[in-house]
N, C-alpha and C positions, 0 to 999 in steps of 0.2 A: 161478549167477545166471541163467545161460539158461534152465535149469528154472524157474527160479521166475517168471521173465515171462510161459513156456508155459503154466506153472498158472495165473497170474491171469488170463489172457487165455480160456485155458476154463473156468474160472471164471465170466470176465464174460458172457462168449456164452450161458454155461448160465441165468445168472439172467435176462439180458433176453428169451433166448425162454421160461422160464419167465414175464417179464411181460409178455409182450406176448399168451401167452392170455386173452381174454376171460374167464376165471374170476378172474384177478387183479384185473379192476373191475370186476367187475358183481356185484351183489347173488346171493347163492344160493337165499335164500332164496324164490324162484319159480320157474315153468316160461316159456321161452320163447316166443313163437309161432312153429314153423319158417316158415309162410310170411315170414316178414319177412326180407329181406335180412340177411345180417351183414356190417360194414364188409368185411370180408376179398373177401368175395364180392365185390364192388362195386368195390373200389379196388386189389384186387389183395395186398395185402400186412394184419397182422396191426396194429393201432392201436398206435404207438409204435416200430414195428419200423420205418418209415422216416416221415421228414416228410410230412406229406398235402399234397399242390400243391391248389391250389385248384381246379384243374379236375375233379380226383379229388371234392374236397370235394360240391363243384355236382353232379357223378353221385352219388355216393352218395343227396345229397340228396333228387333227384329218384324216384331208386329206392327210396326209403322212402315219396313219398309215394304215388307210384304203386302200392305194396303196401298200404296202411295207411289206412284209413278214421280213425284218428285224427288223419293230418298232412293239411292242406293247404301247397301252396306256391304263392309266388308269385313276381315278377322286381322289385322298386320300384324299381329306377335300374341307374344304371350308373357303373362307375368313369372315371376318367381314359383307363383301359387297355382304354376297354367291356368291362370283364370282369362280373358280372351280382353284382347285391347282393338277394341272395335274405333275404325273410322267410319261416317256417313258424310257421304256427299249429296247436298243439299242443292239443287235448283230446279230448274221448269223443264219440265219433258224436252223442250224442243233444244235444250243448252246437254242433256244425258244422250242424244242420240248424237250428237257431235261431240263428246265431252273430249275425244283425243286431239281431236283439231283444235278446241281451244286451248288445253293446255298446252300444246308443241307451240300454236299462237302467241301464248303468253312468258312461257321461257323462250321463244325467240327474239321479244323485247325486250329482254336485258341482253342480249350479244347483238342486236345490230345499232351503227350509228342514227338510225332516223327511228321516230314512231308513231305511230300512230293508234288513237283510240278508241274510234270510231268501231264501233257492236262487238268491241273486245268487254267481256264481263271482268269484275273485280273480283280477285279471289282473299275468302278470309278466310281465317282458322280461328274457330270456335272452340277453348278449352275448358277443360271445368272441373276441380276439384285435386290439384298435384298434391298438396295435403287432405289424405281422407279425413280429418277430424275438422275440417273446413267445408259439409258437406252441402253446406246451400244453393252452392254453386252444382254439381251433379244434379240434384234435385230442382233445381232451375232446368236444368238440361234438360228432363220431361217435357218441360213447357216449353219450349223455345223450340224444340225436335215437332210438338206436335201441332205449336202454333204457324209453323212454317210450313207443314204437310196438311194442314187443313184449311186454313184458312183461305177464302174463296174473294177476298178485297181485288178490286185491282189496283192495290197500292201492291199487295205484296206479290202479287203476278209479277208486276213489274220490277221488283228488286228480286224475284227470280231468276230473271231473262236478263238481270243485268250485273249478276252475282255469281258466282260458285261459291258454295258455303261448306269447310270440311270443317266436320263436327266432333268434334274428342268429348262424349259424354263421361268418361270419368278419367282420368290423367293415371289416375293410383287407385286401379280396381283393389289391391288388398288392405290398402289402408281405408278406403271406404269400406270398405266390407268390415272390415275389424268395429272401427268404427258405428256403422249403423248397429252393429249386433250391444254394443255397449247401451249406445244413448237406447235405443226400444226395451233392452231388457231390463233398464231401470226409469224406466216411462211407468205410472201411475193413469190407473183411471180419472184419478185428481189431481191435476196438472198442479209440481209445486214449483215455482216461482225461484226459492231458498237457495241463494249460491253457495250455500252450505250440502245441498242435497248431494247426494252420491250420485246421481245425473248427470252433474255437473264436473265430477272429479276422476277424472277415466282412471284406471290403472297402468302400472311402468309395462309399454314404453308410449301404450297411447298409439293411436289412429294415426296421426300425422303421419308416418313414414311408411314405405313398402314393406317387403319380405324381410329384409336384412337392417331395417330401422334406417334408411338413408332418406334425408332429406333430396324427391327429385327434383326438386325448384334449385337445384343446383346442377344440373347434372348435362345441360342444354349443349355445353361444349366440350365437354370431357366424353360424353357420349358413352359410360362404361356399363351403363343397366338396361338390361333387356326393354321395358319400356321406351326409355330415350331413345335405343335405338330407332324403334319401330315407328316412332313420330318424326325424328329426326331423318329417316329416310323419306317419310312424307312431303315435310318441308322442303327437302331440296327437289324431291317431283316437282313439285307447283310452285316454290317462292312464295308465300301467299305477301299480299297487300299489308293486311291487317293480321295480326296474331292477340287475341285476350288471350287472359289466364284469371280465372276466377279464385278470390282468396278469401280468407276472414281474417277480420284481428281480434281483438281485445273487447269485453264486452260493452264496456263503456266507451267506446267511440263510433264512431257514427258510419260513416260510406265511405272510400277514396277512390280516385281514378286522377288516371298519369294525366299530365306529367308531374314527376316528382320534385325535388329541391333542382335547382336549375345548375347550378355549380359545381352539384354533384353527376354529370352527365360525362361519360367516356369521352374525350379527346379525339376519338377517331370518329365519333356518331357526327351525324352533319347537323348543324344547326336549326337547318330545314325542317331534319324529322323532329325534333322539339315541337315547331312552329304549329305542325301539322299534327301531331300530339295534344297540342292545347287546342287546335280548333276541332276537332274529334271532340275533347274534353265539351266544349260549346252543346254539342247533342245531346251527352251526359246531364248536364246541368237544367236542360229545358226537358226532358225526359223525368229528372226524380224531381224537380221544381214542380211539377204538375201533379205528382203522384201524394206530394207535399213531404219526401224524405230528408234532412237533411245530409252535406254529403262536405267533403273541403278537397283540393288539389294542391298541387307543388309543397309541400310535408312529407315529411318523414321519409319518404322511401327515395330511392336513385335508381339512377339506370346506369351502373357504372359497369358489374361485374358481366360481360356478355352470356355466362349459365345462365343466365335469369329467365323463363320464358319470357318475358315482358322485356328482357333487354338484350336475345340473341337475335330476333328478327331487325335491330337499328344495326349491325353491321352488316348483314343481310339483304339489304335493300325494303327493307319492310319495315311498319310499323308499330312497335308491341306497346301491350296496355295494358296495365296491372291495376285490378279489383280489388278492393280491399273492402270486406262487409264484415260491421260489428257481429259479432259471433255470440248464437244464443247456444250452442255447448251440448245442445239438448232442445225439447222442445221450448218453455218460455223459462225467461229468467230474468228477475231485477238487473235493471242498470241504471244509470245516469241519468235515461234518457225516456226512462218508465220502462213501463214491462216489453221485454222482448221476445217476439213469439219466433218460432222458428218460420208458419208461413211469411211473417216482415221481412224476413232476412232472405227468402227467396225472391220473392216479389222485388228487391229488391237488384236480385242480381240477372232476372228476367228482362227489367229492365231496363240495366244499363245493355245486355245482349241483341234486346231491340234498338235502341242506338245507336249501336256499334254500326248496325247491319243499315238504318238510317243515315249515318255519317259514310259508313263505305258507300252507297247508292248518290248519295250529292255528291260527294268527292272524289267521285270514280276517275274521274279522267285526270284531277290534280295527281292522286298520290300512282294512277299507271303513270304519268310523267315522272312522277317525281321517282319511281323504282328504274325509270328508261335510262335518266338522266345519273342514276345512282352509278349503276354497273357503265354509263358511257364513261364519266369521270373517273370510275375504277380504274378504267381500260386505259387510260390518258393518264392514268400514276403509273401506271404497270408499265404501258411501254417505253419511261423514263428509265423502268430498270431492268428494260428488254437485254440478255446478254449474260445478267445476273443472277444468282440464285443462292440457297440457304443448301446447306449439306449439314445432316447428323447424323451419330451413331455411335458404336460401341464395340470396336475392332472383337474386343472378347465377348462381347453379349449379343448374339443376333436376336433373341426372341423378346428383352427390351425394347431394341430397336422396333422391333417389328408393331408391338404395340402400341408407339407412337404413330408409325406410320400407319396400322389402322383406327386412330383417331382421324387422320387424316382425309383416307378415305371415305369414312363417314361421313366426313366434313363435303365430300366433293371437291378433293383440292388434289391434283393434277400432281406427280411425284414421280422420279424416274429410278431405277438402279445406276449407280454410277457405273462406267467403263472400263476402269480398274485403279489401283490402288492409288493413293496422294494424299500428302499432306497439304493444310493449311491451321493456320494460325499457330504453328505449333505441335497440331492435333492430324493423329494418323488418322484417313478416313479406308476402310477395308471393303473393299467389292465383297458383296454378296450380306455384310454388316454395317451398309451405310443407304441410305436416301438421299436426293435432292432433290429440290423444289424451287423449280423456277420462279422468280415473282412475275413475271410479265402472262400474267393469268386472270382468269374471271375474278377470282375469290382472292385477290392479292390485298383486299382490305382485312378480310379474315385471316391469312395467313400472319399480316400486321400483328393484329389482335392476339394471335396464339403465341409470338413469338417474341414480342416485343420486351423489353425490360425498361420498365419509369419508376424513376426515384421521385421526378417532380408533379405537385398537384397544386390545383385551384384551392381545393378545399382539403380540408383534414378527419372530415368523417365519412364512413364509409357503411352504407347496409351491410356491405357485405366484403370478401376481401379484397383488397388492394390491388394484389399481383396473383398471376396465373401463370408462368412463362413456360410453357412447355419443357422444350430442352431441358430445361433444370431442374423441371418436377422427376422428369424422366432421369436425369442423369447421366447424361448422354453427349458426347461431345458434337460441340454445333459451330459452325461458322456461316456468314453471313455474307452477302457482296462476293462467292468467287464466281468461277464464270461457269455458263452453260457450256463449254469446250466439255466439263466433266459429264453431261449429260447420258447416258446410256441406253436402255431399251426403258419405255414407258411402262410402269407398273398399272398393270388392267385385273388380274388375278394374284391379289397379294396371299402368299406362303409363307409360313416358318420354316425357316431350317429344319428340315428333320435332325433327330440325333441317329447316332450310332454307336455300337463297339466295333473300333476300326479293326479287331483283329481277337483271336483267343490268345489266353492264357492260361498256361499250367501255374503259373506260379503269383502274380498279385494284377489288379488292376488300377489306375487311378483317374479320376475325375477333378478338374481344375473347379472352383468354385465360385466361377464369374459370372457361369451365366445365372439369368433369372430364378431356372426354374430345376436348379442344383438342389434347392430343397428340396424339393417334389421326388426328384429323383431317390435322397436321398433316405427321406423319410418312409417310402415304399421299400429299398431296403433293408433297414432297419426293424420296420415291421412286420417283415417274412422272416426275422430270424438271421439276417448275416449279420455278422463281423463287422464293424467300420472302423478306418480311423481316420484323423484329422492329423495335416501336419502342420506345426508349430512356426517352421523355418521355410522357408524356399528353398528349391533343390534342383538339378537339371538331371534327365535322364533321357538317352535314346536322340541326343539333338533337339531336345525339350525344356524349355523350363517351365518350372512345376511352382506359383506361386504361394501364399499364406494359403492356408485354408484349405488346399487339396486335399481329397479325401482318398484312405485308402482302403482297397477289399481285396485283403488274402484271399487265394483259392484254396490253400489248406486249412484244413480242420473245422468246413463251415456242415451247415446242415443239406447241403446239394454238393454233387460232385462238378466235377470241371465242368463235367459237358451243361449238366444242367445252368450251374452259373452264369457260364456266357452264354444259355438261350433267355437266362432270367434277365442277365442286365441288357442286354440286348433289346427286350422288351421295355425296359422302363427307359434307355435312355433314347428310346423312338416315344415313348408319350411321354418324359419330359423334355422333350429336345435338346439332350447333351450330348457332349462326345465324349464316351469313355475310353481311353487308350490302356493296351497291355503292357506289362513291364517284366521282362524273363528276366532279370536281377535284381537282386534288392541294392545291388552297389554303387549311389550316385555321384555327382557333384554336389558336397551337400553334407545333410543329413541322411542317410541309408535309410533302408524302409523297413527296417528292424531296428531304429533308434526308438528311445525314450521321448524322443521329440516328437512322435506319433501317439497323440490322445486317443483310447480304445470311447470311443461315445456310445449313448446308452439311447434308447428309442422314447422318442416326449412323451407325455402322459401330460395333456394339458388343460387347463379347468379355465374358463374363461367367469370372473366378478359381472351379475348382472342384477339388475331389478332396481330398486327404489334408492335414491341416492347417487344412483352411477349415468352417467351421461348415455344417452341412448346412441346417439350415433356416433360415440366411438366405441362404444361396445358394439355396434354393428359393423363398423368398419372392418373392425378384427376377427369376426367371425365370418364375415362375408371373402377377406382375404383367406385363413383359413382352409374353409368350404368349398370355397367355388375356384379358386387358385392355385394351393398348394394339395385336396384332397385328404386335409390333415384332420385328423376329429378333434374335435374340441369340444369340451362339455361344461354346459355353460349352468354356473353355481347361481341360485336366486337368495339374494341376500337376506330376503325372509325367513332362509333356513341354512344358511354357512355354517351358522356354529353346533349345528346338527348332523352335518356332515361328515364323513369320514374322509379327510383330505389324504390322506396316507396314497391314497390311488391315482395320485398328480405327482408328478416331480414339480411340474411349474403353476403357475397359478399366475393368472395378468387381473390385475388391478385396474382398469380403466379411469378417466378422470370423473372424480368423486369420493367417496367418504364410507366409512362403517362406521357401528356402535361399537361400543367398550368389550363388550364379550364376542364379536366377532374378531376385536385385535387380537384377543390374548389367544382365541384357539389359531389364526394366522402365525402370528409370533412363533405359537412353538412349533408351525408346523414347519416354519423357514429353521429355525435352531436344529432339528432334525433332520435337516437335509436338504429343505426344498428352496426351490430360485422364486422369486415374487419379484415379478415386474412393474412397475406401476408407471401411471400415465399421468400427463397433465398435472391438474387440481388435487390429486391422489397423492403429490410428492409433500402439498404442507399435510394430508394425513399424518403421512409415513413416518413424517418428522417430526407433528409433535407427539405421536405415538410409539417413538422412539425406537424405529425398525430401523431407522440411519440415520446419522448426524450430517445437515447441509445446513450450507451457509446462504441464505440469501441476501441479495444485496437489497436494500431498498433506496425509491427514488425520492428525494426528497423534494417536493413540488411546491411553490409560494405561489400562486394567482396576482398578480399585481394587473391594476389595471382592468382588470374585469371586471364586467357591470354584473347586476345580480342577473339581466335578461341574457348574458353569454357566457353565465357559466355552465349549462348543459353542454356547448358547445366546446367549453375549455377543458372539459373532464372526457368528454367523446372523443376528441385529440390525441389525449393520453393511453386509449385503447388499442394494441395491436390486434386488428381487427384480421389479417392472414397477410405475411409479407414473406420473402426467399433471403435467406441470410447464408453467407460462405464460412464452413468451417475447414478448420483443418487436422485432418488426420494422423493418426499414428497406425502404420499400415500394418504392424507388426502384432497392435492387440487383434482377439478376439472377434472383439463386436466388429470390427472393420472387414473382416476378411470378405475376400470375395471382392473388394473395392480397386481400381488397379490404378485410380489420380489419389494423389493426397488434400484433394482440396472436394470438399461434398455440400451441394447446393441442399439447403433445411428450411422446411415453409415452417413459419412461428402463428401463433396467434396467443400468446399469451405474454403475460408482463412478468413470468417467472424467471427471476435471473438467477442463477445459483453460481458460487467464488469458485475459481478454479484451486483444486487441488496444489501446495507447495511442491509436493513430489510431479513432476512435469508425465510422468509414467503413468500418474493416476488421471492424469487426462488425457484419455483416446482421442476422444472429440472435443475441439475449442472453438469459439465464434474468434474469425481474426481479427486484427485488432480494428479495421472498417471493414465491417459486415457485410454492410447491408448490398444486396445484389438488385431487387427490385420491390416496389412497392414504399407503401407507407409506414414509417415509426418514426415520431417526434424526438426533436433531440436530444431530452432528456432521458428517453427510453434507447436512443441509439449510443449513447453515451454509457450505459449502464449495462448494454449488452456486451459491449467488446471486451471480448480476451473471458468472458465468463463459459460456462459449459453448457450443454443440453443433455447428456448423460452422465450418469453416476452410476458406481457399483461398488458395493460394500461389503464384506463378509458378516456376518450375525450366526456365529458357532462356528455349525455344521455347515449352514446354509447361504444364501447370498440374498441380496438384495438390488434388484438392476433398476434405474428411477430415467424417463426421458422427460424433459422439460414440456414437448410437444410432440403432437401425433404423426408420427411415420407411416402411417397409411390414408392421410386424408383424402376424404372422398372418392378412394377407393384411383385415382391416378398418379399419384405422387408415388407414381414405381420406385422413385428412385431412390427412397430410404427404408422399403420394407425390408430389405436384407437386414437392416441395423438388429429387429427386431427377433425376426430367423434366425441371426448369428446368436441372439444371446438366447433363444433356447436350443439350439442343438451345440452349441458351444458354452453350456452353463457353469461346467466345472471347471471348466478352462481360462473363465472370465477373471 
């Protein structure tokens, strides 16, 4: 037996230094240039033969282009980790000393009606690796970057001269980076195989996600991460043609490439691009056919959600294409399919990159028609609603507002200030707090897509979520169809509101608690040492009315005198843009601001549940909110060692969706008996329940399959999944967790099948799903039947302490502005809940 492990094991050594020479991916059939660097040269070791760190990646890069008249590089942003998110633009000398004429060239053939093709190059975008723990793809990017700058064929001259090729070697510099430091540091001199080995098993939260654990293969149209941005301004430079995205999956499956399940295709994408989709796919197919890889198409994946890289370029005028390479996790690993070496899996996505750029070079002058012919058809829907436009906004929240509207901008989508004040639909729109948006525009099929609300579908499964609808992620009042009459001065330099203290005061100040970033204000503060209170009741003062939630700051008996106070608040409420108003009486309409109806609040102390067991990106979500939004600390508990902790130094503690052991309940339990507020999230609420932190009712559905074959019941139980849809609750404006909210009806993104009973006492339900929900997207109608009239918040007392529980995440992916308040209100409002 001992023999035969020695044999496989040099065995295995033999074949992966046989693949990891450059003869095993790179094409033969040309001569090299030796001046060009070869990765080996550059990063020290042979492509495949260890994981490439990204700083390795970044030298390389640079020393290609510094050798190579074909590459330029550049720096366009920066990660979380300021580590450098590099673009290279790829083609033939004689296309880089014209490179501005062709591009002005080629975004002027999406705005004119005629086109033509003739020595117009195709432009692709080349991505590679948005999940670092899917590193094949980056490490592919070595080969592909140097097979392009050296290779001396004149096949590839000529898809030079007849390409521009932007190059994204790593999508997620830190999650690659995280990543490769994993898989090499549990890399063996003797490569083991063993999907058991610790190689194979990264630790919480894992390479996949960036800085703040967010998935960015979602992030394509919400545009909220330094990375996206920085691509996403790329993309509207150029349009490109063609967009990959290089992925991995599961180790036992084999290759994919788009197009996906055909039924599952957005409603707005043209059928066309499908068409041209699958004949792309044709190059793929006679590319890994010859290499002898197996691979399959139209499975599994969709092109519905347009975040997707592979499915923002189909409203776009472009083509995207999603990669999907079995994943060896590490360098080789048992599958299905026999031993998986890590260099198979690049080779593999080397590949299909040479196809790509194969199928862009034949079909250069189909899919420039077919992007001419996109944006002319645009143009020919838009000016049916020439006259017409979308107005949003938030008469009390400018810097909501504003948020939106720089998605917008991002977007390249054309938006004006309105002229002055009007209502529609209902809904006041406020000069200086509102937007609109003409549809008779370029991007009037994007604006579609951002904006739209569908209850109806072809199909019932989704990769990913159903509904996106702006407006109502935001919260924000929107109308549709009024006329450009409201039009105003075009926004070219978008601004926030500044804040201000309109004035001093000897004696109190107060802040209304609508806008956004009243926390932020609020908790700075709090945490210099003032005084705050919160009012319980609405009140008018000075020709004012003062709604739920206003916060108030005595100038007596604080730790600064007057003058100092109003230079203090003065300061914060310019960096968090509110308006703070003076009040020389405490004697209102109302409550007086020396009633008991003003809660003295206390400053958070807040522990953020992480590590093993707890869902990674929504524990990033809420640290990433936090950190980079409110300036709030948060210190985040690793579950390995909770019940080691001295919790006593939190008031609040957030549970994310997920689970503990038995001894981290019992030291939680008594910390909430003691005093403390515990929030929990999601999947954390059947925790909390049956570890008896609070008594919920849930409802369950009771489902019969009739009629289903055994071959459709994947399909019949995937149906049953709210995979992310927008449901209407309605408010009780009067509790707590509300405040700061000024409609009683609040748009809430779901994605789970937790339904919890409402409350007998009608008081004990702040928040209710009305009795028909659902506002947009998918849920079956067993599940939409199930959800009406039930709750998404709970709050319960346990002693001293409380217990706040939300069915679904109020901060997902970090743009659903428009329920993080929920979340804010119940920690600086914890005792009051």
């Amino acid at each position: 037996m001992k023999f035969l492990y020695s044999l496989l094991f040099f065995v295995l050594a033999f074949n992966l230094q046989a693949q990891t020479n450059l003869d095993y991916y790179l094409p033969q059939n040309t001569t090299y240039n030796p001046v060009i660097p070869t990765p080996q040269s550059v990063i020290g070791h042979e492509v495949g033969e260890w994981h490439v760190t990204h700083d390795k990646l970044v030298q390389y890069m640079y020393a290609l282009a510094e050798a190579s008249n074909r590459v330029h590089i550049e720096n366009i942003g920066s990660t979380y980790e300021d580590r450098p998110l590099l673009l290279l633009t790829i083609t033939s000398p004689e296309n880089h000393s014209n490179l501005s004429e062709i591009q002005n060239a080629h975004i002027a053939a999406t705005e004119s009606n005629t086109v033509s093709t003739a020595n117009r190059p195709i432009v692709v975008y080349q991505g590679f690796s948005i999940h670092g723990n899917e590193p094949s793809g980056s490490n592919a990017a070595l080969l592909v970057a140097y097979y392009l700058a050296a290779a001396e064929s004149d096949a590839v001259k000529q898809l030079l001269n007849e390409s521009v090729i932007l190059f994204d070697p790593a999508f997620n510099p830190d999650g690659l980076q995280r990543f490769a430091y994993w898989a090499n540091t549990n890399r063996g001199k003797n490569l083991n195989p063993d999907p058991n080995d610790r190689e194979y098993r990264e630790v919480w939260p894992g390479g996949r996600t960036n800085h703040y654990w967010f998935d960015m293969n979602r992030d394509w149209l919400p545009v909220q991460l330094p990375e996206s941005r920085a691509r996403i301004a790329t993309f509207h430079k150029w349009l490109p043609n063609i967009l990959t995205d290089h992925h991995e999956m599961g180790t036992n499956s084999t290759f994919f490439f788009q197009p996906g399940i055909p039924s599952r295709t957005h409603p707005l994408t043209p059928k066309l691009n499908q068409e041209l989709t699958k004949k792309i796919g044709n190059y793929h197919a006679k590319a890994l056919d010859k290499i002898g890889s197996l691979y399959y198409t139209e499975e599994n994946f969709d092109d519905f959600y347009y975040g997707k890289g592979s499915t923002f370029p189909d409203i776009n005028g472009g083509i995207g294409i999603l990669f999907e390479q079995a994943s060896s996790r590490g360098h080789i690993q048992e599958s299905a399919n026999g031993l998986l070496t890590f260099p198979f899996t690049i080779r593999n996505q080397f590949t299909a990159a040479l196809s790509t750029l194969e199928a862009a070079e034949s079909m250069r002058e189909e899919l420039l028609t077919y992007q001419h012919n996109f944006y002319k058809n645009a143009r020919e829907e838009a000016a049916k609603k020439n006259g017409k436009a979308i107005v949003f906004g938030d008469e009390k929240d400018a810097a909501k507002t504003y948020h939106l509207a720089e998605i917008l901008k991002r977007q390249n989508i054309t938006f004006y200030d309105i002229k002055s004040d009007f209502k529609a639909n209902g809904k006041s729109f406020k000069k200086g707090y509102s937007y609109i948006v003409p549809k008779n525009q370029k991007n009037t099929r994007l604006i579609n897509a951002m904006f739209e609300k569908r209850t109806t579908f072809t199909d019932s499964l989704f990769y990913d979520i159903s509904s996106w609808t702006f407006p109502l992620a935001f919260n924000v009042d929107y109308a549709e169809n009024v006329s450009t009459s409201y039009l105003g001065e075009e926004v070219t330099q978008l601004t926030m509101k500044p804040g201000k203290v309109t004035a001093k005061s000897n004696y109190a100040y107060l802040m209304q608690w609508h806008e956004y970033y009243a926390p932020k204000a609020l908790n700075a503060i709090l945490k210099s040492g003032i005084r705050a209170k919160v009012a319980m009741q609405p009140f008018s003062l000075q020709n004012t009315d003062y709604d739920y939630g206003t916060i108030l700051i005595p100038v007596q008996n604080q730790s600064k005198d007057a003058d100092e106070l109003y230079s203090f608040l003065n300061e914060i409420a310019k960096e968090s843009h509110v308006t703070i108003d003076p009040a020389s009486t405490g004697l209102t309409e109302g409550i007086d601001l020396g009633s008991g109806k003003f809660r003295t609040l206390e400053q958070p102390k807040i522990a953020l549940i992480v590590g093993d067991g707890i869902t990674s990106y929504d524990a990033g979500e809420l640290w990433h909110l936090f950190d980079q939004r409110f300036d709030m600390t948060v210190t985040k508990l690793d579950t390995r060692s909770l019940q080691r902790t001295n919790l006593d130094r939190y008031n609040t503690i957030i549970l994310p969706s997920g689970s503990l052991n038995g001894a981290d309940a019992k030291a939680l339990k008594t910390w909430v008996e003691n005093g403390g507020t515990l929030i929990g999230y999601r999947y954390a609420l059947r925790w909390l329940n049956n570890n008896e932190f609070l008594k919920l009712n849930f409802k369950t559905v009771e489902r019969t399959a009739t009629n289903i074959s055994f071959e459709e019941r994947s399909d019949y139980n995937g149906a049953q999944v709210i995979g992310g849809a927008i449901f209407e609750t309605k408010l009780d404006r009067s509790h707590p967790v509300n405040f700061g909210y000024k409609n009683d009806k609040l748009a809430m993104f779901r994605n789970t099948t937790l339904f919890v009973s409402a409350d007998k006492q009608s008081y004990n339900n702040p928040i209710q799903y009305t009795k028909n929900p659902l506002l947009s997207g998918y849920i079956s109608q067993s599940n939409l039947d199930s959800l009406s009239l039930t709750v998404p918040f709970k709050v319960q007392r346990l002693r001293r302490g409380n217990v706040a529980v939300f069915t679904d995440n109020t901060n997902f992916r970090a743009f659903w502005y428009g329920t993080n308040k929920l979340l804010l209100n119940t920690i600086f409002f914890r005792e009051q809940l």
